[in-house]
C-alpha positions as CSV (number, residue, x, y, z in Angstrom):
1,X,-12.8,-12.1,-18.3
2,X,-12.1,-9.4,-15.7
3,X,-9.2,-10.0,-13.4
4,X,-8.3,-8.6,-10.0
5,X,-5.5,-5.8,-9.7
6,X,-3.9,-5.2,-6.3
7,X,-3.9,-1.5,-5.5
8,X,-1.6,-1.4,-2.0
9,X,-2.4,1.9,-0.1
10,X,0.2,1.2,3.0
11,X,2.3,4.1,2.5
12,X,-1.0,6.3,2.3
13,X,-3.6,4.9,5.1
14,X,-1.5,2.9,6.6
15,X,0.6,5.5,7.6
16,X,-2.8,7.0,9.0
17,X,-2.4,4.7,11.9
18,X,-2.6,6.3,15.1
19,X,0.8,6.2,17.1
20,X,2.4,4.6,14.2
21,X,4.6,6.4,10.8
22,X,7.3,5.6,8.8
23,X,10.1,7.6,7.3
24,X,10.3,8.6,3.9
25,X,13.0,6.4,3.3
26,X,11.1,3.4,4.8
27,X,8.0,4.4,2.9
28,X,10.6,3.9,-0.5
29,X,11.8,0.7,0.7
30,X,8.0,-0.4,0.8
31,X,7.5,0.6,-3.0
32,X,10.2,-0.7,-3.6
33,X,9.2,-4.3,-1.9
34,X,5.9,-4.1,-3.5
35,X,7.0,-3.3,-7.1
36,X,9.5,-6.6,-6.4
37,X,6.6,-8.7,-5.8
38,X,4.4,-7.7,-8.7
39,X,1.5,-5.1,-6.8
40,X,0.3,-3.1,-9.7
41,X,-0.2,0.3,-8.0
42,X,0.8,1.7,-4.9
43,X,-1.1,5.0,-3.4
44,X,2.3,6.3,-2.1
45,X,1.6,9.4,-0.5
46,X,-0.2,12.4,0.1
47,X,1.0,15.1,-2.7
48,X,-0.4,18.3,-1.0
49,X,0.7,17.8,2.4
50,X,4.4,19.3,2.2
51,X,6.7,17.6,3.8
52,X,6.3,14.5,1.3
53,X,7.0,16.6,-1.2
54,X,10.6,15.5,-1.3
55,X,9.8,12.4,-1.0
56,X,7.4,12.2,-3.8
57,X,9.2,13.8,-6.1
58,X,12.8,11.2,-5.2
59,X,10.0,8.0,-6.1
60,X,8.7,9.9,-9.3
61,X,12.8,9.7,-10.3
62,X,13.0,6.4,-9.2
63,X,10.6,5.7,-11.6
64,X,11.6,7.5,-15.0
65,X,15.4,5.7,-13.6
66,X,13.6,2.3,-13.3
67,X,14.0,0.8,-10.4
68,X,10.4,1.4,-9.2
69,X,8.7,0.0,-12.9
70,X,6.6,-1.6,-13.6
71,X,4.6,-0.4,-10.4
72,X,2.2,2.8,-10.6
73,X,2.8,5.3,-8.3
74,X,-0.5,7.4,-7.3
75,X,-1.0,10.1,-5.1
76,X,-3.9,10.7,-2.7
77,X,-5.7,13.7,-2.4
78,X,-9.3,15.5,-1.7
79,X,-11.7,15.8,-4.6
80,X,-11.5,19.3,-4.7
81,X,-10.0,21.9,-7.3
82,X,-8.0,23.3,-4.6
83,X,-6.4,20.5,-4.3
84,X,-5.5,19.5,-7.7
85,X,-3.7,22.3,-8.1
86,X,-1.5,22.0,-5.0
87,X,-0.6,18.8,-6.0
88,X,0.7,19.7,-9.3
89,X,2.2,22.4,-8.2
90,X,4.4,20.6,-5.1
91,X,4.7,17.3,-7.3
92,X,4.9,18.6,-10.9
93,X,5.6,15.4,-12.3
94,X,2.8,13.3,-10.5
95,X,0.9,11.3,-13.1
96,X,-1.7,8.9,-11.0
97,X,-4.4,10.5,-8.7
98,X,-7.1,9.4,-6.1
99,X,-9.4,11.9,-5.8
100,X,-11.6,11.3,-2.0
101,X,-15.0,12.8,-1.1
102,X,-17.6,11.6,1.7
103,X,-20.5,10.3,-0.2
104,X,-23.1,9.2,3.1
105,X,-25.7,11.0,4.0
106,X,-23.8,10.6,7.9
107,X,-20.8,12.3,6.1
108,X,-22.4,15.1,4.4
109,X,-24.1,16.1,7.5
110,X,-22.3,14.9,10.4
111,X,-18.8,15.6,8.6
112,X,-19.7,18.8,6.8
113,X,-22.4,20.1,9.1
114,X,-24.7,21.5,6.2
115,X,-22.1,23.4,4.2
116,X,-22.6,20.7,1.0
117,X,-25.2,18.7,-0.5
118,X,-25.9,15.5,-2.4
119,X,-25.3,18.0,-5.4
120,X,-22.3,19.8,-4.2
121,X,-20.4,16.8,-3.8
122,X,-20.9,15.7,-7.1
123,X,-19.9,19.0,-8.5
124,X,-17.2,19.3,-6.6
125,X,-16.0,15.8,-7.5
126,X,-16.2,16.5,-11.3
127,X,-14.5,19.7,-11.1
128,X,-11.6,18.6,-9.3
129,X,-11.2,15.2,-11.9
130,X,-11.6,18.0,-15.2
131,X,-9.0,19.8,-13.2
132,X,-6.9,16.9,-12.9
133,X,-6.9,16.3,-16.3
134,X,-6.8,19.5,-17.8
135,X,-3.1,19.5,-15.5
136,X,-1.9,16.3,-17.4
137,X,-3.2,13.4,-15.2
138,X,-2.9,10.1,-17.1
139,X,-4.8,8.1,-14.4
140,X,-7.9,9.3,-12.2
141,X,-9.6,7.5,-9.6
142,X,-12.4,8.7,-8.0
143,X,-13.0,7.3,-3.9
144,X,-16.2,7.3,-2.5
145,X,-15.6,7.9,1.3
146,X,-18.1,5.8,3.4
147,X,-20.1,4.4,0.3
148,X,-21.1,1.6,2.5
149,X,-23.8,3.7,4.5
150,X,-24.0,5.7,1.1
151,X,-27.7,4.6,-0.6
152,X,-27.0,2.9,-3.6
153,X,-29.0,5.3,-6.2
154,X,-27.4,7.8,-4.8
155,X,-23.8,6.0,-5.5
156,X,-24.8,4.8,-8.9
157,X,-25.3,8.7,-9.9
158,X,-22.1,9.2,-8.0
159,X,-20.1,6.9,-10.0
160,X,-22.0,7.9,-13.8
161,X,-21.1,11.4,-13.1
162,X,-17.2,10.4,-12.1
163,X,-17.7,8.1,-15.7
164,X,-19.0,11.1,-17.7
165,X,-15.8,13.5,-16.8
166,X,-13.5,10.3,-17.7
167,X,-12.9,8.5,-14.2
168,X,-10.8,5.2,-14.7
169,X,-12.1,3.4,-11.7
170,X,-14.5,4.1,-8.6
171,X,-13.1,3.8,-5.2
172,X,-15.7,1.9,-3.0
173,X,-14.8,2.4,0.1
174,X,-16.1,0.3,3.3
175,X,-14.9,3.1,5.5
176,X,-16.1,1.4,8.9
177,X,-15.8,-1.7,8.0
178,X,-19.6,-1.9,8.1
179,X,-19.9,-4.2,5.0
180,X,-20.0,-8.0,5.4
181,X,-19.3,-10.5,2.3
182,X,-23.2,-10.6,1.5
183,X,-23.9,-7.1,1.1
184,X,-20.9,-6.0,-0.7
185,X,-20.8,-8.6,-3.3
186,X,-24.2,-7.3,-4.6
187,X,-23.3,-3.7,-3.9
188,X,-20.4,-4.3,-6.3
189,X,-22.4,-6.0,-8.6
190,X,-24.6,-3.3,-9.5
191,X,-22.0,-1.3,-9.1
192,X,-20.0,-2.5,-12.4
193,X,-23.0,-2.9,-13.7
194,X,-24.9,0.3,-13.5
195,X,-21.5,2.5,-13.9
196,X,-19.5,0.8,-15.6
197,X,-16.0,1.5,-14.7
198,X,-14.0,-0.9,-12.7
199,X,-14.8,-1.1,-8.9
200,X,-12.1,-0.7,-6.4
201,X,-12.6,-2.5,-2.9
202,X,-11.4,-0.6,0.0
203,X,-12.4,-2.5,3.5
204,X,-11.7,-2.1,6.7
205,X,-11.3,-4.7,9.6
206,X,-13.5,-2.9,12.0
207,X,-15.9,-6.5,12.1
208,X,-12.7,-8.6,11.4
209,X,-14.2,-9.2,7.6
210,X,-11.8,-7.1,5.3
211,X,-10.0,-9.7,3.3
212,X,-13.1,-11.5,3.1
213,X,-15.4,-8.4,1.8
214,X,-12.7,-7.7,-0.5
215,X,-12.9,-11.0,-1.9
216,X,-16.7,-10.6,-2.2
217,X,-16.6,-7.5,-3.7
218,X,-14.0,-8.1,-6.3
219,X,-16.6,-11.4,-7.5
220,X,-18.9,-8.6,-7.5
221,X,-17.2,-6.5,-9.4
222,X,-16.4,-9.0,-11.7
223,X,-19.6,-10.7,-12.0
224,X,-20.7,-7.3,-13.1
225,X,-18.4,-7.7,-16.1
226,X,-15.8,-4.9,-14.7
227,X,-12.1,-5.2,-13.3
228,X,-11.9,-5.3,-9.3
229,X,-8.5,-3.6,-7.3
230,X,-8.6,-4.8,-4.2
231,X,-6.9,-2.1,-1.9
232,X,-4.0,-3.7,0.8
233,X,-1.9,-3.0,3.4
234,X,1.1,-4.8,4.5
235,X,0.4,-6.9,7.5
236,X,-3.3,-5.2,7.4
237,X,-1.7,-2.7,9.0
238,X,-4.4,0.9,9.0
239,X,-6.4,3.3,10.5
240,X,-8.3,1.4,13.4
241,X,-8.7,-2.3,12.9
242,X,-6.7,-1.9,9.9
243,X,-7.0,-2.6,6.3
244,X,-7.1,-6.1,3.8
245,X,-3.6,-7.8,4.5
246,X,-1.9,-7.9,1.6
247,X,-0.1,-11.5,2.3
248,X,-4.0,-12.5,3.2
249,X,-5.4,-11.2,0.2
250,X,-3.0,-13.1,-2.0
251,X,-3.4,-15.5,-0.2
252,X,-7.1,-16.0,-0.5
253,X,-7.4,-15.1,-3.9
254,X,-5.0,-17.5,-5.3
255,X,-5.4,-20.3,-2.5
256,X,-9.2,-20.1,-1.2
257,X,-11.5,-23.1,-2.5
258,X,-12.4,-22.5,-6.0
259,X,-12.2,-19.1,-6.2
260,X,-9.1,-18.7,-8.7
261,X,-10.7,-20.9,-11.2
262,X,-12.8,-17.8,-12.4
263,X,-11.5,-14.7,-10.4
264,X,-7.9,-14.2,-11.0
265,X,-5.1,-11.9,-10.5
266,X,-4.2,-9.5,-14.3
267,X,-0.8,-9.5,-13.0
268,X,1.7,-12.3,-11.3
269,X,2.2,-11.8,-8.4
270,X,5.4,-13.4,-6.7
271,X,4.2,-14.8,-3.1
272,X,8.2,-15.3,-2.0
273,X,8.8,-11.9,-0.9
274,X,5.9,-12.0,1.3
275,X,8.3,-13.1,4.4
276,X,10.7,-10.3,3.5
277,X,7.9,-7.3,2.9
278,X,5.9,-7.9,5.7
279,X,9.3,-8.6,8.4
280,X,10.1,-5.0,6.9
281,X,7.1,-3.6,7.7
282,X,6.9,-5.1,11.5
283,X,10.6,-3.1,11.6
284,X,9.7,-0.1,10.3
285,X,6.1,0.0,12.0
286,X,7.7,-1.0,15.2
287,X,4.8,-3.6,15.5
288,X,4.7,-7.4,15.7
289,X,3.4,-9.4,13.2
290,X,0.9,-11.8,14.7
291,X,1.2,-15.0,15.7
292,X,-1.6,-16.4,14.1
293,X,-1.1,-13.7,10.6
294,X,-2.1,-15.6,8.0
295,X,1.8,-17.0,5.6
296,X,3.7,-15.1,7.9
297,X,2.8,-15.0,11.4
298,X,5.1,-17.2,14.0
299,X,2.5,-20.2,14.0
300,X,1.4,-20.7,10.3
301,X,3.3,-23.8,9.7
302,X,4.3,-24.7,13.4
303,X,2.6,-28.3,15.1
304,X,2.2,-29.4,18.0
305,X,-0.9,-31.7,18.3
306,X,0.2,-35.2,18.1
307,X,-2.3,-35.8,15.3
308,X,-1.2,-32.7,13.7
309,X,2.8,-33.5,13.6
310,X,2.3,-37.1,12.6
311,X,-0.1,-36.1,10.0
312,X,2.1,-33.0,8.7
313,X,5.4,-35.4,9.0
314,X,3.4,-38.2,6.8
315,X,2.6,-35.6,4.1
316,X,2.4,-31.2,4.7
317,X,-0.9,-31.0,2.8
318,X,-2.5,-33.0,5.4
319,X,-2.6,-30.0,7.3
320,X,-1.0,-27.0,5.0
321,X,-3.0,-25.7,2.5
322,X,0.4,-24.3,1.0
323,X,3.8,-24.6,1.7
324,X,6.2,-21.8,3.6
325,X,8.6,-21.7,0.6
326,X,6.2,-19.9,-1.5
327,X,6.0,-17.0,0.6
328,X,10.1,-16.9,0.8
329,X,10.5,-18.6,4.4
330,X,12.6,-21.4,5.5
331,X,16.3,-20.1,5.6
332,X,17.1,-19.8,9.3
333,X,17.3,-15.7,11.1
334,X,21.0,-15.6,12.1
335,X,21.9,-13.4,15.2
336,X,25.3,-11.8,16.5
337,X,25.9,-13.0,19.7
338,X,29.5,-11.7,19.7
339,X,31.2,-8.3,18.9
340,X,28.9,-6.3,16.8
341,X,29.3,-3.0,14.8
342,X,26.4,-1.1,13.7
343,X,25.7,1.9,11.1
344,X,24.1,4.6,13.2
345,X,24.2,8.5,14.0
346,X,27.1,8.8,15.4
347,X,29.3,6.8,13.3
348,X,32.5,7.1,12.4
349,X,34.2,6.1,9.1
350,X,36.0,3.0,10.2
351,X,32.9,1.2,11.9
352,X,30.9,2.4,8.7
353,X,33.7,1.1,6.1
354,X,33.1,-2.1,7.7
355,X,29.8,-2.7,7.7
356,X,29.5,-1.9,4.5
357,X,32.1,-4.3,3.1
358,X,30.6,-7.2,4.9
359,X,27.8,-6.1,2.1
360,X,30.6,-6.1,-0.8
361,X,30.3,-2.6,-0.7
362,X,33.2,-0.4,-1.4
363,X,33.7,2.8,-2.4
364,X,36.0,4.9,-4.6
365,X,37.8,7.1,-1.6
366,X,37.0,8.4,1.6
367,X,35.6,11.1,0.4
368,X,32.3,8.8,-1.5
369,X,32.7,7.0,2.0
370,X,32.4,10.2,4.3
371,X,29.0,11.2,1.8
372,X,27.3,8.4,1.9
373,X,28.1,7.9,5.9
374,X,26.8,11.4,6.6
375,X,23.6,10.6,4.9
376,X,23.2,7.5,6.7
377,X,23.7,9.1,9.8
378,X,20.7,11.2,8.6
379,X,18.5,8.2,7.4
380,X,19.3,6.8,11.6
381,X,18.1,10.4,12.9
382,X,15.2,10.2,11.1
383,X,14.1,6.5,11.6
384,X,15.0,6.3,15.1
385,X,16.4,2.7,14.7
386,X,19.1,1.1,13.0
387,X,18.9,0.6,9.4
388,X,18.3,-2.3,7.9
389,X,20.8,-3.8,5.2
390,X,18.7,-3.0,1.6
391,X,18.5,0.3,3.4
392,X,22.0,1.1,3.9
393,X,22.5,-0.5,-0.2
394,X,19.7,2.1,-1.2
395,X,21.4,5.3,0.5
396,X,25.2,3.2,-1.2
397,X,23.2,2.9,-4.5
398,X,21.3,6.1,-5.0
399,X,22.7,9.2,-3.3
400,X,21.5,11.8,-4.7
401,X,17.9,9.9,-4.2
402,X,18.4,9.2,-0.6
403,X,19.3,13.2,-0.2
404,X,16.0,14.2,-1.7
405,X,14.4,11.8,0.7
406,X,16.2,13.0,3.9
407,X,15.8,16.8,3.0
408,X,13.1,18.9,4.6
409,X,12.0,22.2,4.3
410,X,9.4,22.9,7.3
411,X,9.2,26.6,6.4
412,X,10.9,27.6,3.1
């Protein structure tokens, strides 16, 4: 039976989000954070846009050094030759690609005002993936930008001529959030069926429906007799209305009536570091998780209603479909209300020694001490905000790692 792979993209649209970034070393922590809980791939950046080229290459490391395995790291880019070769060339060691190319009729003629064709962008799809493997790709995905107002002939050709020059997966991508979970599930469908490669499901929240067409279009998918990846973000966060919520999607999948009985996950995912990922990502965002957010939001196990308590108090699954341990809650949020020394820019060795030892951290000398200080002074600049403890153990951990990450080069 085909299963259902979880493809995060939050360090890649998510970072898209108007009036809203993340450092680089926050966008590690997140790969990190998702590799913990068992995501299979995460889209982690953009590899011909420069300045993440650093930061790229530091993850890549990661990677061959283990700490961010089994998780795939892929990069993001245009489905264009040009662009294949930028990206090899600024992250020689990339290995995973998404190549992206509008596919609508609305696109090709609103987007590129008559300078392509239906034709055109299927050439210049298949050029760029024989490019990308001719440069030693190991993994191509090929994203169909706004295939939900793209007709579906047209998409089926689309997707047999990514199949012919040996695409692993098509990228269906509800760019609008137009879909609803009628249409897509027998978009999907024929999808798998009429391609064959596995479908990926990339919705948006525009009609508040994203973790519910990516549901849809994964049974699709599956129905079709093809894997699904559902595409996440942590704490939905994206482009507009945002993306699937990761938390949700788990969520759903595993939880919703019946639906894991058939349609399951390839890989385990482990739901208690939901609480910790997506309180990291309201940090780093700078944006509140919900009230109402579906595991981890303020109100999904609080009661009120008399009925409610009493009935909650007799027995939880009277009103909890699961239970707040599983997604790594429960331990109360301790907060200094005395004397307090931070880790920040302007630190000095003393404060810094002590933070870090209430951490266990030591370090040979004061000259490790001053090193690792000076870069988290760096990390502070960068981020704007205090650092958060797994932050200051990274930069303790990994060095040379949280140099690469802190280095840029906006003209060399």
């Amino acid at each position: 039976m085909p299963k259902i792979y979880l493809l995060d993209v939050t360090n890649r649209d998510g970072v898209q989000t108007a009036k809203l970034g993340l450092s680089k070393l926050e966008k590690t922590l997140v790969n990190i954070y998702l590799n913990d809980m068992g995501v299979f791939q995460s889209e982690f950046g953009f590899p011909t846009t420069k300045h993440e080229s650093n930061y790229l290459q530091a993850n890549l490391e990661l990677a061959e050094m283990g700490v961010l395995k089994p998780i795939r790291l892929e990069g993001w880019i245009r489905a264009i030759v040009a662009d294949v070769e930028t990206a090899f060339k600024t992250v020689p060691k990339i290995k995973h690609l998404n190549l992206s190319i509008s596919t609508s009729d609305q696109m090709i003629q609103g987007k590129f005002q008559g300078r392509k064709t239906r034709e055109d962008i299927i050439d210049n799809m298949a050029e760029a993936v024989d490019a990308a493997w001719a440069h030693g790709a190991e993994s191509i995905g090929v994203n169909a930008e706004d295939a939900s107002r793209t007709d579906l002939d047209y998409l089926i050709k689309f997707g047999l001529a990514a199949r012919e020059h040996g695409a692993n997966r098509l990228r269906y991508c509800d760019t609008l959030g137009y879909d609803n979970p009628f249409t897509i599930y027998e978009t999907a469908r024929a999808l798998a069926e009429n391609v064959g490669l596995p479908i990926e499901l990339h919705c948006h929240g525009d009609l508040g429906m994203a973790v519910a067409t990516s549901l849809s279009g994964a049974k699709g998918a599956i129905d079709g007799g093809q894997d699904a990846y559902i595409n996440t973000t942590v704490n939905g966060i994206g482009e507009r209305a945002g993306n699937a919520d990761l938390v949700a999607t788990v969520l759903a999948v595993t939880k919703s009536k019946g639906f894991a009985d058939k349609y399951q996950l390839g890989n385990h995912i482990d739901l208690s570091k939901a609480w910790k990922i997506a309180r990291f990502a309201s940090y780093a965002f700078d944006v509140p998780i919900p009230i109402n957010q579906p595991g981890v939001g303020a109100n999904a196990f609080a009661h009120e209603s008399g009925i409610h308590a009493d009935g909650v108090l007799k027995d939880p699954e009277n009103y909890e479909l699961y239970g707040y341990e599983e997604l790594g809650r429960g331990e109360p949020e301790m907060v200094d209300t005395g004397r307090e020394i931070s880790a920040g820019e302007y630190s000095g060795i003393s404060g810094f020694s002590h933070v870090m030892g209430k951490m266990s951290v030591t370090f040979s000398g004061k000259e490790e001490a001053n090193q690792v200080l000076e870069l988290v002074r760096y990390a502070n600049v960068e981020s704007h905000k205090p650092l958060v403890e797994d932050e200051l153990l990274f930069i303790a951990r990994y060095p040379e790692i949280a140099r690469k990450l802190l280095t840029l080069n906006p003209l060399g």
